[in-house]
Structure formats: C-alpha cells, structure tokens
gemmi code that builds the backbone of each chain (N, CA, C; Angstrom):
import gemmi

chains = {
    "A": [
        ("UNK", (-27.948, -13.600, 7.653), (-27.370, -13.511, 6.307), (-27.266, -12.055, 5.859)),
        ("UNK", (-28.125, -11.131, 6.375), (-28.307, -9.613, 5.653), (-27.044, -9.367, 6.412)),
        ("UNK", (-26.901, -9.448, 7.737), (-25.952, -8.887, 8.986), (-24.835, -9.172, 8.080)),
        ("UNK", (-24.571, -10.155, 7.586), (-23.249, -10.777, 7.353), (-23.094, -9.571, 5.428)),
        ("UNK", (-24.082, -9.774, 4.921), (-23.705, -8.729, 4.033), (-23.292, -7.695, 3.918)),
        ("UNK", (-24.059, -7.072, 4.717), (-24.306, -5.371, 4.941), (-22.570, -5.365, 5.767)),
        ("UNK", (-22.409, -6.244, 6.701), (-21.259, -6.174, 7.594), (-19.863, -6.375, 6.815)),
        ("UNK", (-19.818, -7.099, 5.942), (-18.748, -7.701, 5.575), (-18.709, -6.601, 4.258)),
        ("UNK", (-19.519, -6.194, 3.616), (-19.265, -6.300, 1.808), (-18.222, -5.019, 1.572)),
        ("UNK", (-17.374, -4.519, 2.691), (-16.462, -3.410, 2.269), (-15.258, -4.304, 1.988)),
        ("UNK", (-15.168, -5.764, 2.562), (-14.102, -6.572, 2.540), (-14.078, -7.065, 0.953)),
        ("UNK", (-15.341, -7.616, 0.561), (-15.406, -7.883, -0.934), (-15.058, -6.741, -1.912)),
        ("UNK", (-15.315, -5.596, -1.931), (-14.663, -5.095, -2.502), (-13.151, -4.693, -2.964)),
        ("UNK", (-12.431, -5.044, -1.802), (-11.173, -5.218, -1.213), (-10.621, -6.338, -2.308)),
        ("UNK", (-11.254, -7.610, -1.601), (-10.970, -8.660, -2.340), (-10.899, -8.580, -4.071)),
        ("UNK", (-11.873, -8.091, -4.728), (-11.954, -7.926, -6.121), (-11.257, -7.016, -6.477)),
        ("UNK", (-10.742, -5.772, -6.178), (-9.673, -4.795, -6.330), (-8.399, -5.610, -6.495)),
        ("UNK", (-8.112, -6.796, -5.239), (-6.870, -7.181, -5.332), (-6.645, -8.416, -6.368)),
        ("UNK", (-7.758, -9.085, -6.407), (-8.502, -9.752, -7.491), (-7.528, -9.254, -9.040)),
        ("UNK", (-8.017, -7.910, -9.251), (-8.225, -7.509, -10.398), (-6.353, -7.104, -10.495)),
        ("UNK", (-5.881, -6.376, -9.267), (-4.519, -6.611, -9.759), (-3.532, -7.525, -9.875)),
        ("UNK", (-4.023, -8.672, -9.262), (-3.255, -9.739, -9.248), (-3.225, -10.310, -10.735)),
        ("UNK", (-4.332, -10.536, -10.909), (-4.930, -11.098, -12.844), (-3.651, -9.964, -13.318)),
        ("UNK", (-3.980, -8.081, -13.338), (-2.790, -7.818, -14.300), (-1.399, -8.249, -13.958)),
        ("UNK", (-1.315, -8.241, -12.803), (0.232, -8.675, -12.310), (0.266, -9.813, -12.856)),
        ("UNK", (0.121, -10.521, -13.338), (0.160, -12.083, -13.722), (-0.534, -12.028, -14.937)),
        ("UNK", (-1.541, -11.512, -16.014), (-2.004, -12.410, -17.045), (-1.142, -11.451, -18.510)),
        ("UNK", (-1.147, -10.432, -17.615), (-1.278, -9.214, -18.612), (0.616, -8.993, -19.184)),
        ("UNK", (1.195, -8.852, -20.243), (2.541, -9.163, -21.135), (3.025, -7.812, -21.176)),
        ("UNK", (2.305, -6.776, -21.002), (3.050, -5.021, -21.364), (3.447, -4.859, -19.341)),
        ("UNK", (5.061, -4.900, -19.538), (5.455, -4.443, -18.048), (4.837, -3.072, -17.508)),
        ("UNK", (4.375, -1.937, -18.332), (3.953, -1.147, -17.730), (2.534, -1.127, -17.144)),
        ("UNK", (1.564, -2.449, -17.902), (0.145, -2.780, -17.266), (0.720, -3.677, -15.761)),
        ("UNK", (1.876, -4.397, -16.292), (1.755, -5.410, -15.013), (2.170, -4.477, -13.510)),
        ("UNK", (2.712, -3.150, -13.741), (3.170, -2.495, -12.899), (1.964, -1.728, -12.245)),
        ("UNK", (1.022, -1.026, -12.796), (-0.070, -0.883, -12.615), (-1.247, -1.911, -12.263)),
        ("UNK", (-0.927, -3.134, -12.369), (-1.912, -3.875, -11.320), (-0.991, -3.955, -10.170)),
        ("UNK", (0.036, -3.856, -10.064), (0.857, -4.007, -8.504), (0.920, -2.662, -7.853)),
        ("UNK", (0.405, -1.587, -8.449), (-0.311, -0.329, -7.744), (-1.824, -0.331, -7.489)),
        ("UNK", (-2.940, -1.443, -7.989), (-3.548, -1.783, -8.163), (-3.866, -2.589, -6.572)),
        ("UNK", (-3.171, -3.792, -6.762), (-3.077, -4.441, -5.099), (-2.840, -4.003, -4.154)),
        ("UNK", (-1.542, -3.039, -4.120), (-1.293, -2.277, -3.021), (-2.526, -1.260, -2.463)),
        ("UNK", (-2.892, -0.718, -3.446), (-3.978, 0.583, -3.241), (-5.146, -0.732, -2.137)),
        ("UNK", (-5.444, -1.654, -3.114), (-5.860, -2.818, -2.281), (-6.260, -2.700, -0.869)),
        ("UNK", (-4.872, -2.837, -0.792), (-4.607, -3.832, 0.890), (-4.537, -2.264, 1.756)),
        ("UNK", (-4.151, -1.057, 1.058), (-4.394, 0.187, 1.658), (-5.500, 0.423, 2.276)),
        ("UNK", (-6.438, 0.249, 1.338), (-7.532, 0.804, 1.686), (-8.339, -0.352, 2.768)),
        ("UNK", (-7.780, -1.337, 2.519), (-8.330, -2.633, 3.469), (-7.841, -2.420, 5.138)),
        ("UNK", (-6.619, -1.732, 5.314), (-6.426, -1.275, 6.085), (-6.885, -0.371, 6.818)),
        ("UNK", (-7.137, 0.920, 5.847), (-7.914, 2.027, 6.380), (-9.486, 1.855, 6.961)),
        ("UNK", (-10.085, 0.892, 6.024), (-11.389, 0.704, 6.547), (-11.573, 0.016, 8.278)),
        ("UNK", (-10.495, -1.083, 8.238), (-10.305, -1.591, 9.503), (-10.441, -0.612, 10.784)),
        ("UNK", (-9.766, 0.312, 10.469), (-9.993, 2.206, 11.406), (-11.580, 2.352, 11.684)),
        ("UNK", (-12.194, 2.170, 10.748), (-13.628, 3.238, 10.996), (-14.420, 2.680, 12.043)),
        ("UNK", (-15.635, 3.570, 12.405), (-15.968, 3.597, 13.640), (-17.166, 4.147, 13.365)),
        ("UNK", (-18.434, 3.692, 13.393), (-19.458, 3.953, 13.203), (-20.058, 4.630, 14.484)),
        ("UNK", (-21.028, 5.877, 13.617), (-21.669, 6.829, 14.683), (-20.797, 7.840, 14.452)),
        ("UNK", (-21.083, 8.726, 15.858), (-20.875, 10.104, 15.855), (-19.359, 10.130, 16.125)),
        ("UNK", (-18.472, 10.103, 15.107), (-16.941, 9.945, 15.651), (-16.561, 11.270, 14.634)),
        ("UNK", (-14.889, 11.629, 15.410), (-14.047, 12.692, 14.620), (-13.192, 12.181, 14.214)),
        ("UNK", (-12.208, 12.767, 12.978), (-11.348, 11.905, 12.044), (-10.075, 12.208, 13.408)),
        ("UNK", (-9.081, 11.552, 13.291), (-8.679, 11.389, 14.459), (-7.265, 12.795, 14.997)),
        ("UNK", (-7.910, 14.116, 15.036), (-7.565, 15.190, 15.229), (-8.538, 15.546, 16.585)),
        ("UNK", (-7.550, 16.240, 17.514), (-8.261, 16.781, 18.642), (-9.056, 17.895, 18.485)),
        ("UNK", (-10.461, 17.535, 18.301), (-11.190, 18.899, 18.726), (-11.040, 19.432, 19.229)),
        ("UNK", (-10.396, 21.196, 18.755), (-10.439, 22.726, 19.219), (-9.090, 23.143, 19.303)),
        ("UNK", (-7.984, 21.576, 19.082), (-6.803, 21.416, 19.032), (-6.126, 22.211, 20.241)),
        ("UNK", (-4.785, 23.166, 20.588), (-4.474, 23.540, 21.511), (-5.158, 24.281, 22.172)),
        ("UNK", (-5.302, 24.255, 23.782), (-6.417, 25.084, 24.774), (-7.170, 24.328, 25.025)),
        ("UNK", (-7.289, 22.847, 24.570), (-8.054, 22.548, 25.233), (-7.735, 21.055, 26.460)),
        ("UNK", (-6.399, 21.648, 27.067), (-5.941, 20.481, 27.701), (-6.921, 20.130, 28.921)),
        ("UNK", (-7.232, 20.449, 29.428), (-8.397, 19.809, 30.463), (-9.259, 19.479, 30.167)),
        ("UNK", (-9.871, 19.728, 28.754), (-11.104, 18.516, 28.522), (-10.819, 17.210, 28.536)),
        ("UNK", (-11.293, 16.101, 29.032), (-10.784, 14.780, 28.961), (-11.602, 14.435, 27.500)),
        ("UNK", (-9.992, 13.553, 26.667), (-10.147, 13.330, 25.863), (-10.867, 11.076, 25.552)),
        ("UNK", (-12.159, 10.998, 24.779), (-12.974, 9.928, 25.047), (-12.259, 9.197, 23.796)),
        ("UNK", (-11.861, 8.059, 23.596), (-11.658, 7.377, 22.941), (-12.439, 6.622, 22.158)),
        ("UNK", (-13.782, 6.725, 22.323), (-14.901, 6.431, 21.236), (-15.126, 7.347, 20.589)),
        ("UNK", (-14.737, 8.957, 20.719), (-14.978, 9.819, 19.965), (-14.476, 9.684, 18.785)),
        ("UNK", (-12.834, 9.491, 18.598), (-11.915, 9.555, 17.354), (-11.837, 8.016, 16.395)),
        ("UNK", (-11.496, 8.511, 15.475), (-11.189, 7.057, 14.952), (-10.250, 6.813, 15.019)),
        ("UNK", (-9.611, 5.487, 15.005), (-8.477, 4.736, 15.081), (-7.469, 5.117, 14.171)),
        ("UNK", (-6.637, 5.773, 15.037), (-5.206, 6.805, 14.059), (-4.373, 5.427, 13.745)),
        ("UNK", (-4.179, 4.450, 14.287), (-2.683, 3.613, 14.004), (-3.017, 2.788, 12.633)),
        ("UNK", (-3.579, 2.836, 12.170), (-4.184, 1.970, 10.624), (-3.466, 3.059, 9.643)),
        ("UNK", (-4.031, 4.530, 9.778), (-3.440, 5.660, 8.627), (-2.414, 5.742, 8.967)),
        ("UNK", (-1.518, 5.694, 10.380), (-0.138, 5.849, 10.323), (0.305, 4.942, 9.591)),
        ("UNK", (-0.241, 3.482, 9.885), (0.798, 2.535, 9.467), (0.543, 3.060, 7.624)),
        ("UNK", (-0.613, 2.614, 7.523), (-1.062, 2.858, 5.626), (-0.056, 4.189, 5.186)),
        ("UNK", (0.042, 5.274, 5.953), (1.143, 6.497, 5.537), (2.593, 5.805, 4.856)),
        ("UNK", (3.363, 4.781, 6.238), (4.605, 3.980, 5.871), (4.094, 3.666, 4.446)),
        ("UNK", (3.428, 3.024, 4.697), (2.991, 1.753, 3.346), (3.286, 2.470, 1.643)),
        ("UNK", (2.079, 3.675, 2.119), (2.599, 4.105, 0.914), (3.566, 5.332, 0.207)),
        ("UNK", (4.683, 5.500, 1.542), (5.529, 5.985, 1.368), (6.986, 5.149, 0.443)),
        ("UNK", (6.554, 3.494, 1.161), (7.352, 2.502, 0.471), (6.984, 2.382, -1.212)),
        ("UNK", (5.486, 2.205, -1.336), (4.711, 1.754, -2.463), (5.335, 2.860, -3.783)),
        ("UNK", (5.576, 4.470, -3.526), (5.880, 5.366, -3.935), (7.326, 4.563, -4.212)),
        ("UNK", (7.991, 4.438, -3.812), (9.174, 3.784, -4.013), (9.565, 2.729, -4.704)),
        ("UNK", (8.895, 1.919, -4.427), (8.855, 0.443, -5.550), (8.683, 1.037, -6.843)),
        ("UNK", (7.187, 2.044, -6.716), (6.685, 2.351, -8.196), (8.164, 2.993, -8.882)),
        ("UNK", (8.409, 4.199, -8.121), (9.739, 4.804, -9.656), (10.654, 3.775, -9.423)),
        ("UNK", (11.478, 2.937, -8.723), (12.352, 2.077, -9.138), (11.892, 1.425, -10.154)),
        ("UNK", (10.723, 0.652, -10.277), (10.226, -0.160, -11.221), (10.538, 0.461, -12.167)),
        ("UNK", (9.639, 2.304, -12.711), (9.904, 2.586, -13.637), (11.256, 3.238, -14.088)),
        ("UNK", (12.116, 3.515, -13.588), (13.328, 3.640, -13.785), (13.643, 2.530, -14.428)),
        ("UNK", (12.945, 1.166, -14.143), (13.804, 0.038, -14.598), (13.360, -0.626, -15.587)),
        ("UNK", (12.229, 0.090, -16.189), (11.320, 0.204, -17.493), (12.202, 0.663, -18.587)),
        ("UNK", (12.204, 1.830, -17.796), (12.854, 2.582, -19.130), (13.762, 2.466, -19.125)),
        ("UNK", (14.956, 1.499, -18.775), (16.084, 1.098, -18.913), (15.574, 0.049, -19.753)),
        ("UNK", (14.869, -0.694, -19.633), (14.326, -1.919, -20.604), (14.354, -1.261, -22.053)),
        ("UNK", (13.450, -0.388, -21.982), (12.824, -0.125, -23.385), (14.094, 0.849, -24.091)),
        ("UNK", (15.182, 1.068, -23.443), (16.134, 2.170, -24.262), (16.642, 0.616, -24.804)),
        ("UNK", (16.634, -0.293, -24.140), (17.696, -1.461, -24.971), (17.227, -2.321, -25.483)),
        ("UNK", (15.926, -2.590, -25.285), (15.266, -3.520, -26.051), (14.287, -3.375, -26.865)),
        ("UNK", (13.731, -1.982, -27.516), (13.046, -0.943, -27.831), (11.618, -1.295, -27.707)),
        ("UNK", (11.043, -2.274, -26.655), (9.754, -2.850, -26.543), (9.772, -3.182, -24.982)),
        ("UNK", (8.342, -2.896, -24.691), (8.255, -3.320, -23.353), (7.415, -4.844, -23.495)),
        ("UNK", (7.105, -4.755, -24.587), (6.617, -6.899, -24.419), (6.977, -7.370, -23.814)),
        ("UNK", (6.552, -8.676, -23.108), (7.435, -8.928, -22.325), (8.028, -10.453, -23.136)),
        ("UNK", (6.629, -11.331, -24.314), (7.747, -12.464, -24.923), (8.226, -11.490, -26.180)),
        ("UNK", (8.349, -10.610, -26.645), (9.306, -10.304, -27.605), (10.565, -9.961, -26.674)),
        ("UNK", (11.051, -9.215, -25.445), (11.956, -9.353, -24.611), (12.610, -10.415, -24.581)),
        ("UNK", (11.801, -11.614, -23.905), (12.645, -12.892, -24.065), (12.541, -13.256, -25.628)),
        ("UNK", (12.114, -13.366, -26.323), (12.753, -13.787, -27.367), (13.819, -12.981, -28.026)),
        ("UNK", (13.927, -11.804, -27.833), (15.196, -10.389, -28.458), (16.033, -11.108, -27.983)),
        ("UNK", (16.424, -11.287, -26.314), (17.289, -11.930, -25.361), (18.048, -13.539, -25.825)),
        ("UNK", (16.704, -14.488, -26.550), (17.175, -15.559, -26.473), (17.853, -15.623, -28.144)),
        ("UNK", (17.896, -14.676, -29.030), (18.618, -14.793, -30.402), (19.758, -14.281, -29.838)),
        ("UNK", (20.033, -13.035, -28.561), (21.130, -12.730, -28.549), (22.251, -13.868, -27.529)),
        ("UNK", (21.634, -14.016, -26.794), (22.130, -15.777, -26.314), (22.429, -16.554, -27.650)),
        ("UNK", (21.815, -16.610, -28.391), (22.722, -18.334, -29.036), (23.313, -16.927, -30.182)),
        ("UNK", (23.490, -16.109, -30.309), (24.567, -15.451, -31.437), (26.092, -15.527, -30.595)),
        ("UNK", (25.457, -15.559, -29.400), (26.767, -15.570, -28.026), (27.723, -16.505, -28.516)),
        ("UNK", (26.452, -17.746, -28.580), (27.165, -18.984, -28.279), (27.681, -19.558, -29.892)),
    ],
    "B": [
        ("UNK", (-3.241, -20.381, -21.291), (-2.988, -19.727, -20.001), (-3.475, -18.532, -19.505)),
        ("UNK", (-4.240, -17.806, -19.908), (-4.494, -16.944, -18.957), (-6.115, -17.141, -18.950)),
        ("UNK", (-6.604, -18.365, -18.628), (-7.857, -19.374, -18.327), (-6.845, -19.859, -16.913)),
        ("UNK", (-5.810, -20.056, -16.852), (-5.778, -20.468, -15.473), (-5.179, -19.606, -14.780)),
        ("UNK", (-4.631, -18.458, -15.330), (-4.059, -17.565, -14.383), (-5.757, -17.066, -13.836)),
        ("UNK", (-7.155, -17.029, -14.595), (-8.409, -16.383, -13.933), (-8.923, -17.299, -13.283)),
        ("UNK", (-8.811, -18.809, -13.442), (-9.056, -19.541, -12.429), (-8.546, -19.336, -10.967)),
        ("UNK", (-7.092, -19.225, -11.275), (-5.932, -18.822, -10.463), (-6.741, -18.211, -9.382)),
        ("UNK", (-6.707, -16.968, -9.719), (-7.108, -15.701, -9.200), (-8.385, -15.583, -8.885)),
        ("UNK", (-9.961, -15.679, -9.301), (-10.628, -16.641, -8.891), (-10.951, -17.426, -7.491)),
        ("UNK", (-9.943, -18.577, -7.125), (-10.061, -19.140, -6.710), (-9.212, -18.391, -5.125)),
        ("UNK", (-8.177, -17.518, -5.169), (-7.590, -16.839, -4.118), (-8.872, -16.047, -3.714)),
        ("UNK", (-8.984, -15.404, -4.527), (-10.441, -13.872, -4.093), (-11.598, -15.161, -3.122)),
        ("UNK", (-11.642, -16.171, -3.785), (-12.806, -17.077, -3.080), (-12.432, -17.281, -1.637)),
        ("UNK", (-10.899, -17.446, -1.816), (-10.563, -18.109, -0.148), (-10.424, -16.795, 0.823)),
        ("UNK", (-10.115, -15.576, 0.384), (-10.226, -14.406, 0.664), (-11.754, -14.136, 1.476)),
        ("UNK", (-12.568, -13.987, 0.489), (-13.942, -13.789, 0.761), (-14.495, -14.746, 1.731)),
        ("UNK", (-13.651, -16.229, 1.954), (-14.237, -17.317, 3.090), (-13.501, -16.925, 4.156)),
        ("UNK", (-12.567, -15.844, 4.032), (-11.685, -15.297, 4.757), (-12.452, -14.250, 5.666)),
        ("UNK", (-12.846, -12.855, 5.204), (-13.862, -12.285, 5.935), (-14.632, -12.717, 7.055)),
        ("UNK", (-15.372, -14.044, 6.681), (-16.526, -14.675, 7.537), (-15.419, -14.214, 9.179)),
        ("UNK", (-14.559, -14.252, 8.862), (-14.116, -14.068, 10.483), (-13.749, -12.574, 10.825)),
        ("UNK", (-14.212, -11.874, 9.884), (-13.731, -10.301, 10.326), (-14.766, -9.763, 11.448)),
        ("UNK", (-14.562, -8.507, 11.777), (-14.993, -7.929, 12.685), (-16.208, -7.147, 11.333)),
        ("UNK", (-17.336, -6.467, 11.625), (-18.340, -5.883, 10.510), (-17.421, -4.404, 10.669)),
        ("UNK", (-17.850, -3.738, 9.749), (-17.623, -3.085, 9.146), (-17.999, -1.452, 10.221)),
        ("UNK", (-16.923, -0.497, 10.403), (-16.911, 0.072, 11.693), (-17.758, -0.284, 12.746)),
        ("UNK", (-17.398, -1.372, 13.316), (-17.934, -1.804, 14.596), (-16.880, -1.011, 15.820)),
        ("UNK", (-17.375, -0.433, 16.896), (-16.338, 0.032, 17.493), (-15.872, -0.664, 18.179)),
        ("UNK", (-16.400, -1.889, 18.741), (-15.688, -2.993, 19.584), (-14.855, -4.079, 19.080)),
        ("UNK", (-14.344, -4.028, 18.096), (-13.594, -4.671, 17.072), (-12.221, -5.040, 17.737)),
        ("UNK", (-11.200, -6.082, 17.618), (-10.356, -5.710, 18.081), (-9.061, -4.541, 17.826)),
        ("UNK", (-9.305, -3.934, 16.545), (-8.278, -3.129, 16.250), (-8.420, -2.189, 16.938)),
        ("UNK", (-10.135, -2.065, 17.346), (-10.228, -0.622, 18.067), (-10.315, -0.393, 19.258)),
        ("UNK", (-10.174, -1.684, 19.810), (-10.225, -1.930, 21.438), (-9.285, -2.058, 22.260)),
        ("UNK", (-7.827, -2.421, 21.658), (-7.136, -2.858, 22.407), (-5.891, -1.529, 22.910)),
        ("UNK", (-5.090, -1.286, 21.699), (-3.703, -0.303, 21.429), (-4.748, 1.017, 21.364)),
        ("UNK", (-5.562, 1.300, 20.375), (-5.409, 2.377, 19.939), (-5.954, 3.649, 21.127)),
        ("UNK", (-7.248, 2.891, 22.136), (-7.589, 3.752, 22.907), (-6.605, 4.508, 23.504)),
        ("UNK", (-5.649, 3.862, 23.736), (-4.480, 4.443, 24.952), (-3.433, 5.108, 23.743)),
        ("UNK", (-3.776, 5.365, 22.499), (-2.759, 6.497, 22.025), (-3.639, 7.813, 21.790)),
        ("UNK", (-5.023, 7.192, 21.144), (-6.274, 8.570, 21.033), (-5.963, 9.269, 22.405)),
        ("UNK", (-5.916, 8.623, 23.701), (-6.380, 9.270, 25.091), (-4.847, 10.222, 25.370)),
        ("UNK", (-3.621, 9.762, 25.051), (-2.432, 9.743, 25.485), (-1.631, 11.013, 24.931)),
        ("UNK", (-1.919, 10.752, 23.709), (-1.340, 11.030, 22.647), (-1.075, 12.840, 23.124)),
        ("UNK", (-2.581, 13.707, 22.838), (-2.289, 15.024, 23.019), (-1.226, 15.834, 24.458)),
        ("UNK", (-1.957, 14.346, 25.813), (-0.978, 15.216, 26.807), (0.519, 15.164, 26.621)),
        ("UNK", (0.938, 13.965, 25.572), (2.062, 13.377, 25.825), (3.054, 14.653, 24.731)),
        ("UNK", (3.145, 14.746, 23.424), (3.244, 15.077, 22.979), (2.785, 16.495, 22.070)),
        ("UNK", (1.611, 17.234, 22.783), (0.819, 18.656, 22.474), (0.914, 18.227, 21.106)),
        ("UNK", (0.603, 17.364, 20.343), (0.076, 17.839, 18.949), (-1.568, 17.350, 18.481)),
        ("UNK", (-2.198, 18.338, 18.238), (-3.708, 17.796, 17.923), (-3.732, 16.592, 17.556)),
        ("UNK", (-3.077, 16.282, 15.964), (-3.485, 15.305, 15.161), (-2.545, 13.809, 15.757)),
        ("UNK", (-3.268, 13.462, 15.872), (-2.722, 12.106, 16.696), (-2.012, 11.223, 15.440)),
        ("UNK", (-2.501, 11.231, 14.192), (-1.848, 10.851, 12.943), (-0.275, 10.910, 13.409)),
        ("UNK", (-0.247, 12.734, 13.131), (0.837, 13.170, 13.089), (2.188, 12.934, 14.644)),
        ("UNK", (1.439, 12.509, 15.455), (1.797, 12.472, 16.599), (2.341, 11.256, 16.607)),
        ("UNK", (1.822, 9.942, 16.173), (2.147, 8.649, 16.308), (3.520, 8.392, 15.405)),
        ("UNK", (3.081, 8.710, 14.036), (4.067, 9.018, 13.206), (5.230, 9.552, 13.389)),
        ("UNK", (5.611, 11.184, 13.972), (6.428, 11.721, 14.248), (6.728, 11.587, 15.241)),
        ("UNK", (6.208, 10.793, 16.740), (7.054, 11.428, 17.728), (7.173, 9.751, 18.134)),
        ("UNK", (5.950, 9.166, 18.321), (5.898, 7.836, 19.146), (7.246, 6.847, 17.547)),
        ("UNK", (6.720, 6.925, 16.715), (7.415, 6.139, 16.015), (8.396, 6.987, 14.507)),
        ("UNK", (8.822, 7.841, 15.651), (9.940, 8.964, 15.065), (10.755, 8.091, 14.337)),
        ("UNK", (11.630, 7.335, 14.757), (13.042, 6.612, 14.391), (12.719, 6.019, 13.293)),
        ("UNK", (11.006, 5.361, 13.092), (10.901, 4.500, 11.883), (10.513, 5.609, 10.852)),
        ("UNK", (10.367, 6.468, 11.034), (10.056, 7.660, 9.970), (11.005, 8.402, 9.553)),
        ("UNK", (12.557, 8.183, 10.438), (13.689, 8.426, 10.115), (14.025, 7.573, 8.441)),
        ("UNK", (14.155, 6.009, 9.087), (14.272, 5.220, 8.638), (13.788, 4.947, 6.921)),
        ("UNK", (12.343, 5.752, 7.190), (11.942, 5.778, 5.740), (12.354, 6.553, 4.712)),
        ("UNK", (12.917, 7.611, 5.240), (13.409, 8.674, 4.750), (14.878, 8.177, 3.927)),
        ("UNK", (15.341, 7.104, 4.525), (16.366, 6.392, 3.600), (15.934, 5.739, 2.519)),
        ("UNK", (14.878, 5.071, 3.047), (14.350, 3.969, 1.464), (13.532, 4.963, 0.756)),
        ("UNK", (13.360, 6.421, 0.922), (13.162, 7.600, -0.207), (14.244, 7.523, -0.692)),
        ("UNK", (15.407, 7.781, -0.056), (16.820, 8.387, -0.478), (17.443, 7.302, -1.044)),
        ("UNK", (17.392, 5.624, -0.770), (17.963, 4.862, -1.626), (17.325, 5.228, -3.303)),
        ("UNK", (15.587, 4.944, -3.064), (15.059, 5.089, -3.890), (15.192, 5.854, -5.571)),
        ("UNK", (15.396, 7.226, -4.513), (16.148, 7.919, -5.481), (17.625, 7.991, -6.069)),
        ("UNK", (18.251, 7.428, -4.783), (19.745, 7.493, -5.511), (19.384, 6.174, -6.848)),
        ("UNK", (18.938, 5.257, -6.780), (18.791, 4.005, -7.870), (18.268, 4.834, -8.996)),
        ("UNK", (17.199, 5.230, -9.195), (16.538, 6.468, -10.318), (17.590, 7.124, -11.123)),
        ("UNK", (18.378, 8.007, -9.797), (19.964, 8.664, -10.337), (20.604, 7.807, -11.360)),
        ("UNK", (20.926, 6.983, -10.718), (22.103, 6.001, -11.268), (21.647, 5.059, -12.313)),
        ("UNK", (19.962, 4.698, -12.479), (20.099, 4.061, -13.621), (19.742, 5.043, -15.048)),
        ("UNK", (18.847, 6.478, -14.467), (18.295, 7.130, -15.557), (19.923, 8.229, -16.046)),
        ("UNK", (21.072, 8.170, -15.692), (21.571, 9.463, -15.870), (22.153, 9.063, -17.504)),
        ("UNK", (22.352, 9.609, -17.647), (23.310, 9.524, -19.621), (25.276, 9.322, -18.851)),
        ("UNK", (25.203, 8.628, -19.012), (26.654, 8.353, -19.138), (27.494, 7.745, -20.311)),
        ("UNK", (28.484, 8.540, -20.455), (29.422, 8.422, -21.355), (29.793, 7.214, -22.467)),
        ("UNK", (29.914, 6.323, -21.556), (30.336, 5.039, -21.919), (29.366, 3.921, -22.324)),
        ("UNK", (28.074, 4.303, -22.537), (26.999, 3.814, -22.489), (26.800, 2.726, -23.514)),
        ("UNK", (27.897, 3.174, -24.544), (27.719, 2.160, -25.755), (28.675, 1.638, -25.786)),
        ("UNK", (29.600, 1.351, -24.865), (30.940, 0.334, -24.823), (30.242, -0.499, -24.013)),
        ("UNK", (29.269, -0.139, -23.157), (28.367, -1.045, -21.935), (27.677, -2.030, -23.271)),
        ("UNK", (27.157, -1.688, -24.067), (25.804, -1.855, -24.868), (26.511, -3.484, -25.639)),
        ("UNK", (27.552, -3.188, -26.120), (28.615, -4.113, -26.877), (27.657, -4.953, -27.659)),
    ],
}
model = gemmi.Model(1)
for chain_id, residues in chains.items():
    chain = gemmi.Chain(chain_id)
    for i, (resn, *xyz) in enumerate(residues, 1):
        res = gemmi.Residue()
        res.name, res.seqid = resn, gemmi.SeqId(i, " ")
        for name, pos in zip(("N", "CA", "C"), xyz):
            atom = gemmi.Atom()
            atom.name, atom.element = name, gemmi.Element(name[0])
            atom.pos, atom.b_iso = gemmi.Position(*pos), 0.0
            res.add_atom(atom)
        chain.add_residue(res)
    model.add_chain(chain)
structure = gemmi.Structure()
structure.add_model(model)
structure.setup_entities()
C-alpha cells in the first residue's frame, strides 16, 4: 500500500489539476475563467506527460555530456532521461499557445458586440435579438 | 447544476485515479516508455545527427517535417487573430 502511494501520487496530482480544470471548463459562466481552466487541463496532461520521462537515480537531463568532442565515448542510455515525452509535450504546447489566442481573439470579438463576457446574459442578449428578428 | 457538474467531475478524477493502479511508479527506469523507443534515440541520436541535445535533435531533425508543419498552425493561428482583431471599415454595416 505505501509502494503504491509513494509510486503513484505524482499521477494524483495530475488527476486533480485536470479535475480542477475541467469543473472551470464546465461549471464556471465568465468565458475568460472557462478558458483558463482549458489552460488549466492542458498544463495537466503536460506535465503528466513529462513526468512519464523521469528516471530515478543518477541521470542527466537529456543533453550529451561535454557535448561536441566527445564522439567516442559510448553513449549509456540509463544515463539520460527520456527526450521523446518533452519533444512530444514541446508540439503540444506549441498547439495549446494557439488554441489560447484564437480563443482570445474570439473573446474579444464577443465582448466588442455583446459588451459582456457572461455567458447566460450572452444567450439571453442573443435570444431578445432572435424574436425582435422574428 | 453545478452539484452535478462536481459530482460530474468527481466521479472522472475517481476513474482516473482507478486508472493509475496500472501505471508504471513514478521514475522507474524499466517502465515501458523508457524501455522500448527511447534507448535507441538517447544512444543514436548524437552520432546520427552531431547535436548534443537530443530534445533538439528529435524535434528538428528526426521529426523535422512535423515541426515544419507546426509552424503553419502558428501561421494559421495568427493569420485568424489578423483577421478577426483588425478594425475594418465596414464594421457597422456588418453590426446591422
């Protein structure tokens, strides 16, 4: 039971991070909180990723010690940590950067026309201008 | 409702956390993420390409084309930003 604590509890933290942005992505009515728990999750599943990398003991972050000159040392693969987790997490949040200003680009297109980011005063602004339509 | 959106949510984090029970612990080096691919790019990587940082190596050289690639969904990114933040003219014939 300790094994399983001590072993696991970087995952629970994970979990409650994504926990916590999902609740704003979903409970929370100001689009700019709900946008910030969906930077919230992502950071999440980032870092859930990155941990997956680590490597307990005497390891180097995953850069060649002494870097050029030293091509004939044979290089040990328990030494470094696992580079393909930060590459991929790099993509990730090269995309994540991206979602975020579209989103807010598309905020503040909201709020120049609807002068509120609420989200039921939005639909309700929306649904008087629907039946004035009609 | 937002008693069941925390139930909601709640109840995912729970299946999450019953989720773990099958992970590998926490830097174990025999894990499978770290056993299988990655040895053979740590080992590979510097003769193949001379760059120390194997980060930078995987990224730029082994999976060049997809780092091309991203460089568009920057550039869409921003062209959308352009086009919805700029002041244009007609803005209040749009508005009607």
């Amino acid at each position: 039971m300790l094994d399983f604590i001590i072993g696991k509890f970087n995952f629970w933290f994970y979990v409650i991070l994504m926990a916590v942005g999902l609740f704003a992505m979903l409970a929370k009515r100001n689009l700019v909180k709900k946008l910030i728990g969906m930077n919230i999750f992502q950071t999440a599943i980032i870092l859930f990723y990155v941990s997956i990398g680590v490597k307990k003991g005497n390891v180097h972050v995953p850069i060649i010690v002494g870097g050029h000159g030293h091509e004939g040392e044979l290089i040990q693969a328990a030494d470094y940590l696992n580079p393909l987790p930060h590459v991929l997490m790099l993509t990730a949040i090269v995309v994540s950067i991206a979602t975020t200003g579209v989103a807010l680009a598309i905020i503040i297109m909201i709020y120049r026309r609807y002068n509120t980011l609420n989200e039921d005063e939005i639909i309700e602004i929306r649904q008087k201008q629907l039946e004035a339509e009609v | 409702m937002k008693v069941i959106i925390l139930i909601f949510v709640i109840l995912s984090g729970g299946l999450l956390i019953y989720g773990t029970m099958d992970m590998p612990a926490w830097g174990d080096p025999q894990s499978p993420a770290n056993s299988y691919v990655s040895p053979r790019y740590i080992e590979e990587a510097y003769a193949k390409t001379e760059t120390p940082n194997i980060v930078s190596a995987v990224l730029a050289d082994y999976r060049g084309y997809d780092t091309m690639g991203e460089t568009t969904v920057i550039f869409t990114a921003a062209l959308v930003c352009a086009f919805l933040l700029r002041k244009n003219s007609d803005e209040d014939e749009d508005k009607s």
